[in-house]
C-alpha positions in Angstrom: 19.6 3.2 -2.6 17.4 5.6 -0.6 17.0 5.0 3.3 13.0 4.8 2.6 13.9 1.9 0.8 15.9 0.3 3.1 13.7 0.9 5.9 10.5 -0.8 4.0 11.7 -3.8 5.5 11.6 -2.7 8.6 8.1 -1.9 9.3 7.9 -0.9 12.7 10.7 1.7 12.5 9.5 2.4 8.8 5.9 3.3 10.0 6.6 5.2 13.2 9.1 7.2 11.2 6.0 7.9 8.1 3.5 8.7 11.2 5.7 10.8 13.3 5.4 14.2 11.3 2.3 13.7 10.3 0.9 13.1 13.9 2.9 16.0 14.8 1.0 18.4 12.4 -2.4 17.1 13.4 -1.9 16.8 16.7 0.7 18.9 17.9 0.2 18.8 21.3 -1.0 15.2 21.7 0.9 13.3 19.3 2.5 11.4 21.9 -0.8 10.1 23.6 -1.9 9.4 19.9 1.4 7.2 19.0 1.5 5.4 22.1 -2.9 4.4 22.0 -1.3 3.1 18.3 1.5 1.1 19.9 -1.6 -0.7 22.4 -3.3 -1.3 19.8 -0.7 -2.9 17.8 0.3 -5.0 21.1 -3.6 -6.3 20.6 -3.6 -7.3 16.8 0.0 -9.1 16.6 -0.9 -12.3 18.1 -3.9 -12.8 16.0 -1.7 -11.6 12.9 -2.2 -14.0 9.9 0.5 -15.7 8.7 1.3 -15.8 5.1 4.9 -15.7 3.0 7.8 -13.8 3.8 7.2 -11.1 1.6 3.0 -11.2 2.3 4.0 -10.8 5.6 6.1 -7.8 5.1 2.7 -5.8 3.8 0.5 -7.6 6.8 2.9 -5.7 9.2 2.1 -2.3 7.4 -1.6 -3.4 7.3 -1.4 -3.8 10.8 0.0 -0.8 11.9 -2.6 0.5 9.7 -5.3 -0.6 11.3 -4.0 0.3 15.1 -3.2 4.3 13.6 -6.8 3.9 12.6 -8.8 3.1 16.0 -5.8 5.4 17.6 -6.7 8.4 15.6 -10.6 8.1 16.1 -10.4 7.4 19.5 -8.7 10.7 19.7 -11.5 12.1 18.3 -10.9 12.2 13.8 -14.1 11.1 12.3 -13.2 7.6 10.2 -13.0 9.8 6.9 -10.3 11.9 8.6 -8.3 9.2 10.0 -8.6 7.3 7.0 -7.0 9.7 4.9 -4.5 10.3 7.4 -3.3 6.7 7.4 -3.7 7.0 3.4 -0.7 9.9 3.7 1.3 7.5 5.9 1.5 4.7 4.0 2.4 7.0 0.8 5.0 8.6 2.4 6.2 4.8 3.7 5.8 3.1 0.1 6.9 5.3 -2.2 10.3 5.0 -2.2 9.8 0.8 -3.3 8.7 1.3 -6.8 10.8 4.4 -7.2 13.7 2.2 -6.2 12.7 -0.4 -8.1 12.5 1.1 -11.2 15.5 2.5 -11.2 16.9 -0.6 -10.7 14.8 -2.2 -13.9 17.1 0.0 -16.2 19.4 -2.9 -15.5 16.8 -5.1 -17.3 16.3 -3.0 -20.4 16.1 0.8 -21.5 12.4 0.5 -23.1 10.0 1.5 -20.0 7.5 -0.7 -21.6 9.5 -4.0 -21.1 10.8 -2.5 -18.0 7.2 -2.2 -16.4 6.2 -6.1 -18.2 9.2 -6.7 -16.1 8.7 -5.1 -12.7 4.7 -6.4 -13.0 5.4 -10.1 -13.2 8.1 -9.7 -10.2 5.5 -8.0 -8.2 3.1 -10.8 -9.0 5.4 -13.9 -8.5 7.5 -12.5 -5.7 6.1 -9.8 -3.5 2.1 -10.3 -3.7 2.4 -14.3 -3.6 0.2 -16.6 -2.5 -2.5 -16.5 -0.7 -2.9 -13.7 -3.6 -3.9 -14.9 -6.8 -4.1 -13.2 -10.0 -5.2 -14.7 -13.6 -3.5 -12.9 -16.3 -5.0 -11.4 -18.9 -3.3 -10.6 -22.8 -3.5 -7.0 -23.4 -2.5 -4.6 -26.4 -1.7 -1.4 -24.5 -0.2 -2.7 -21.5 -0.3 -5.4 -18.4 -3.9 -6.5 -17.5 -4.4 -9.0 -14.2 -7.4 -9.5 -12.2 -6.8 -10.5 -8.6 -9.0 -13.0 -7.5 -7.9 -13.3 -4.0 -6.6 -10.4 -1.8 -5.7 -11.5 1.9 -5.7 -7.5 2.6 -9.2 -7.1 2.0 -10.1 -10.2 3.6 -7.6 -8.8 6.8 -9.8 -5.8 7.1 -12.8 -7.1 6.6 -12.4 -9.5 9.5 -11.2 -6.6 11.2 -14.9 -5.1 11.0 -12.8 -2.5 8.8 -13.3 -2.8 4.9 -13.3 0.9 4.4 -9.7 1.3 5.4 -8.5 -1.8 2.3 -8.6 1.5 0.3 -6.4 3.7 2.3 -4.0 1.7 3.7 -3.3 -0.3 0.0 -5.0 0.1 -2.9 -4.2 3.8 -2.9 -0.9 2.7 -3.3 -1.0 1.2 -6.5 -1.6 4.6 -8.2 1.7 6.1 -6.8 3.3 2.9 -8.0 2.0 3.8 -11.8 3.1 7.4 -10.9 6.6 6.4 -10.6 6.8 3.4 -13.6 5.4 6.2 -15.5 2.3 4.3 -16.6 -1.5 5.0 -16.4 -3.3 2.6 -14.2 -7.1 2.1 -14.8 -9.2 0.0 -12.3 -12.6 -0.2 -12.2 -13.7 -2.3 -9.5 -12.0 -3.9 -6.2 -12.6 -6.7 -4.0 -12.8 -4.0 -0.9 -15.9 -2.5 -2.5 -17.5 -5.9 -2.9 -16.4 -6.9 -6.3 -15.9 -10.2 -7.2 -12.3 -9.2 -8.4 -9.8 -6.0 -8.8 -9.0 -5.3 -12.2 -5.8 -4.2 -13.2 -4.7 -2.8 -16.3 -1.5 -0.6 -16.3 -1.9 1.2 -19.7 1.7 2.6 -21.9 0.9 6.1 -22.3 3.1 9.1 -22.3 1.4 11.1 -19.3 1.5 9.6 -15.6 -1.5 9.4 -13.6 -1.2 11.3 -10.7 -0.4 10.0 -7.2 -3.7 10.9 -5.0 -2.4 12.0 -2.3 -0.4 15.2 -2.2 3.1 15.0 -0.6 3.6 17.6 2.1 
């Protein structure tokens, strides 16, 4: 089991260990000052932090931290498309080890990466993105198709006077997550841009959509 696994569920340490080379390239003389404007920031947003389940709250730590990176970096002078993307690159570098790990472990469950994926999917939905999420199901041919109906993400940054950064700080993600089940994901609308929904449908094919972010 990889340490970037271990230390998803520790979000503060996880975090500050993503954004610490990254500040350190883009700010190589200030990334002190820029990490400790993040850490007042965060001081600001945890009382008013929602409170969900266990394992909702796990991601609302990440979105938090998010969000504080976010006024931190443009306060220090990154225009919102800049530190955007920089948070984006962050959170990658955080995530990616869960569905990497994870799908390892589904060889456990089966040897077909079809019912391994079926499987993983319906763990993410029941377990991990619980209520308040809510997805309807959907029967699909080629794959696993769900719409969410109800993200408490969005709904964080958008009360947050932040919808842009939804994108960047998680539904990015999802595409590195296809990346490492080996799966194409194809999504045409979200509830960050103002759709009524997000639709999901992971597609069995035998090339991997690439994750958008390059790892440095």
């Amino acid at each position: 089991m990889s340490i970037g696994f271990l230390l998803w569920y520790a979000p503060d340490a996880a975090f500050r260990r993503a954004a610490s080379h990254r500040l350190q390239a883009h700010f190589p003389d200030r990334s002190v000052q820029v990490w400790s404007s993040t850490r007042t920031w965060q001081s600001r947003l945890g009382p008013n932090r929602p409170r969900h389940s266990a394992s909702v709250n796990l991601v609302m730590r990440y979105m938090e931290w998010s969000l504080a990176l976010y006024r931190a970096l443009q306060e220090h002078g990154m225009s919102q498309a800049e530190a955007g993307a920089l948070v984006e690159a962050i959170m990658v570098d955080a995530y990616q080890p869960v569905p990497a790990a994870f799908f390892k472990l589904s060889r456990l469950r089966s040897a077909k990466r079809e019912t391994r994926v079926k499987w993983l999917l319906g763990m993410i939905t029941r377990y991990f993105f619980s209520s308040p999420f809510h997805h309807r199901h959907l029967p699909s041919e080629a794959g696993v198709a769900f719409d969410v109906t109800l993200c408490p993400l969005a709904n964080y940054f958008k009360d947050q006077g932040v919808p842009e950064l939804t994108q960047h700080a998680a539904c990015n993600l999802d595409y590195c997550a296809a990346r490492e089940f080996g799966v194409d994901l194809v999504r045409s609308q979200t509830i960050a841009d103002g759709a009524a929904h997000c639709d999901f449908r992971w597609k069995f094919t035998p090339a991997s959509i690439a994750c958008p972010i390059s790892q440095e």
